[in-house]
C-alpha positions in Angstrom: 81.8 -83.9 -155.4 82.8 -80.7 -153.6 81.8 -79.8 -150.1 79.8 -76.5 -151.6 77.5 -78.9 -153.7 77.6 -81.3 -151.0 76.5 -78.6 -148.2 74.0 -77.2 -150.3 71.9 -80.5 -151.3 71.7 -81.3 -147.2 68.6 -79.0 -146.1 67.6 -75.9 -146.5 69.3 -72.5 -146.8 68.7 -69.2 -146.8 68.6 -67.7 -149.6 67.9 -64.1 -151.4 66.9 -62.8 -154.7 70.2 -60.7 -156.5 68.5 -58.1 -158.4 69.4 -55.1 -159.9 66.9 -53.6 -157.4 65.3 -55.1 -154.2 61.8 -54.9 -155.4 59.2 -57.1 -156.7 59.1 -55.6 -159.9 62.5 -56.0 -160.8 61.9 -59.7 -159.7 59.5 -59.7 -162.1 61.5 -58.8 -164.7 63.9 -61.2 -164.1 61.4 -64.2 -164.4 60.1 -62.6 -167.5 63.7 -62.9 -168.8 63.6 -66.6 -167.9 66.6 -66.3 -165.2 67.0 -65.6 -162.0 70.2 -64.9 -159.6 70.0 -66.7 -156.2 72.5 -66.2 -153.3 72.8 -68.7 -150.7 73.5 -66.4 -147.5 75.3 -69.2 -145.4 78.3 -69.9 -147.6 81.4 -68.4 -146.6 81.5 -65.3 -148.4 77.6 -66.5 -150.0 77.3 -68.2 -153.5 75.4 -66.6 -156.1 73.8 -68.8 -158.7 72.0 -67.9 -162.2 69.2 -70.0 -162.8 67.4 -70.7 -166.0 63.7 -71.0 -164.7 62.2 -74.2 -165.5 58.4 -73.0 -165.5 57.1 -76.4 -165.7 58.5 -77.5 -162.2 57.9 -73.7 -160.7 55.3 -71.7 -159.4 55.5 -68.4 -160.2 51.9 -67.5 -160.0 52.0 -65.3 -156.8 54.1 -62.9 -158.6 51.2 -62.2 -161.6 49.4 -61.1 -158.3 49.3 -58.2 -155.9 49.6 -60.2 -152.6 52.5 -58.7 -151.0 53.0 -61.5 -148.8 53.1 -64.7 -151.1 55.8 -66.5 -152.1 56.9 -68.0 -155.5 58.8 -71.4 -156.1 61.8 -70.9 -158.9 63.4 -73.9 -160.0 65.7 -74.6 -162.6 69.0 -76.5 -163.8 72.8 -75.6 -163.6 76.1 -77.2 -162.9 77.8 -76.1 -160.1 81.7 -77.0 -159.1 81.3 -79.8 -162.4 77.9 -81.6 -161.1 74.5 -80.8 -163.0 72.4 -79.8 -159.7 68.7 -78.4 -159.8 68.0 -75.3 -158.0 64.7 -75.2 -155.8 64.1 -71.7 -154.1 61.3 -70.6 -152.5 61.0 -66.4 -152.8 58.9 -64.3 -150.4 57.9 -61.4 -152.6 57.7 -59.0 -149.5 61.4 -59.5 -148.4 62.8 -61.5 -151.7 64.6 -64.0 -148.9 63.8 -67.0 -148.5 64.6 -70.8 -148.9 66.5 -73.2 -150.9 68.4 -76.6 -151.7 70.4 -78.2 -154.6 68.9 -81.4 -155.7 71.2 -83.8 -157.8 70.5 -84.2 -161.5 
């Protein structure tokens, strides 16, 4: 297994949204698509990851809503470096930064 995957699946990391715009709208558009990109901010040089959203193990609720400060959970499955990792992100919709891991599939 690689270091990246390796580094990623110990703790949390930061972590922000890639849109095409910085705004909550374009995030919502993105989750309506059923993808999201996610950059992990403490990689050398960051690592930007698309994932397919998994609704039934996120919680995108918050976004349907106009409370600037709440934050969403986007999870979802990809392989990374040749190992099937899950991504679990938690979004603040005020900044679009936040918090995520890798879990192994």
């Amino acid at each position: 297994m690689s270091e990246l995957v390796q580094f990623l699946c110990k703790g949390d990391h930061p972590i922000e949204a890639r849109l095409r715009e910085k705004t909550r709208e374009a995030l919502k558009e993105s989750i309506a698509s059923g993808h999201v990109r996610i950059k992990f901010t403490d990689t050398r040089g960051g690592t930007e990851l698309g994932v397919a959203i998994d609704r039934s193990r996120s919680d995108l609720r918050a976004i349907e809503g106009d409370n600037g400060s709440a934050e969403i959970r986007v999870v979802g499955d990809l392989t990374l470096d040749y190992v099937q990792v899950s991504c679990v992100a938690r979004i603040d919709l005020a900044t679009l930064e936040g918090e995520g891991h890798l879990e192994l599939r």
